[in-house]
C-alpha positions in Angstrom: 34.7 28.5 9.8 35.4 27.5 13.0 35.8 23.6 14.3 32.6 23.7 16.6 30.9 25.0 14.1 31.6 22.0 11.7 31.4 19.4 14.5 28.1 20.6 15.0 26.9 20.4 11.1 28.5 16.7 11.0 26.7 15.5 14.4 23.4 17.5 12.9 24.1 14.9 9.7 24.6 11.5 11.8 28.2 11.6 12.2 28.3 11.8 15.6 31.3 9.7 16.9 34.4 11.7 17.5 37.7 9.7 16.1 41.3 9.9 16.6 43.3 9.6 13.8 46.3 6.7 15.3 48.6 5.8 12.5 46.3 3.4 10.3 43.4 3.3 13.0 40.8 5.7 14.2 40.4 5.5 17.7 36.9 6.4 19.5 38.1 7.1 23.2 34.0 7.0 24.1 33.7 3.6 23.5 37.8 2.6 23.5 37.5 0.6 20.3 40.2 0.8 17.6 38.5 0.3 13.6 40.9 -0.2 10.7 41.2 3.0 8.5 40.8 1.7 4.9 37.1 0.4 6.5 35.8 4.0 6.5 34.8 5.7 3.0 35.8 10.1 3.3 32.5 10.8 2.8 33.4 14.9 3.1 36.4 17.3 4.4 36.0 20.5 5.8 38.0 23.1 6.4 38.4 25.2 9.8 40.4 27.8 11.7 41.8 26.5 15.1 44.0 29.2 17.0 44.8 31.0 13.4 45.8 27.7 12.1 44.0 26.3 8.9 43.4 22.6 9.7 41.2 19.9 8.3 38.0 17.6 9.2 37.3 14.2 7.8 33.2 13.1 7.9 34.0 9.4 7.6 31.3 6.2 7.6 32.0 2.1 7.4 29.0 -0.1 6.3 31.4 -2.5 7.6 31.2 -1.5 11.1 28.1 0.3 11.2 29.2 3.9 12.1 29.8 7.0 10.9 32.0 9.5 12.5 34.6 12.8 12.4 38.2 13.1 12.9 40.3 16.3 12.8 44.0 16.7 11.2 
């Protein structure tokens, strides 16, 4: 499967804010905020194929913060 496919599925599901995994943090370059990574329950991880390499995506949410989200790795 490929990532825009599985982007598309998570944003279809209400995970719609794109993170960047930073060390403990995931970083949303949209709205520049930073959230602490042990806020956010793995709520599923997804396989895909980016140029012939098998990588991984995190569908992530925080009651705490109020948002649920995707990052790649």
């Amino acid at each position: 499967m490929e990532k825009e496919s599985v982007v598309e599925r998570l944003i279809e599901a209400g995970y719609t804010t794109n993170f960047t995994l930073d060390k403990d943090c995931l970083y949303c370059s949209n709205t520049c905020n930073t959230y602490m990574l042990t806020s956010f329950d793995v709520d599923q991880e997804t396989g895909f194929t980016e140029d012939g390499v098998i990588k991984k995506i995190r569908a992530v949410s925080s009651q705490e913060y109020g948002v649920k989200g995707y990052y790649s790795f």
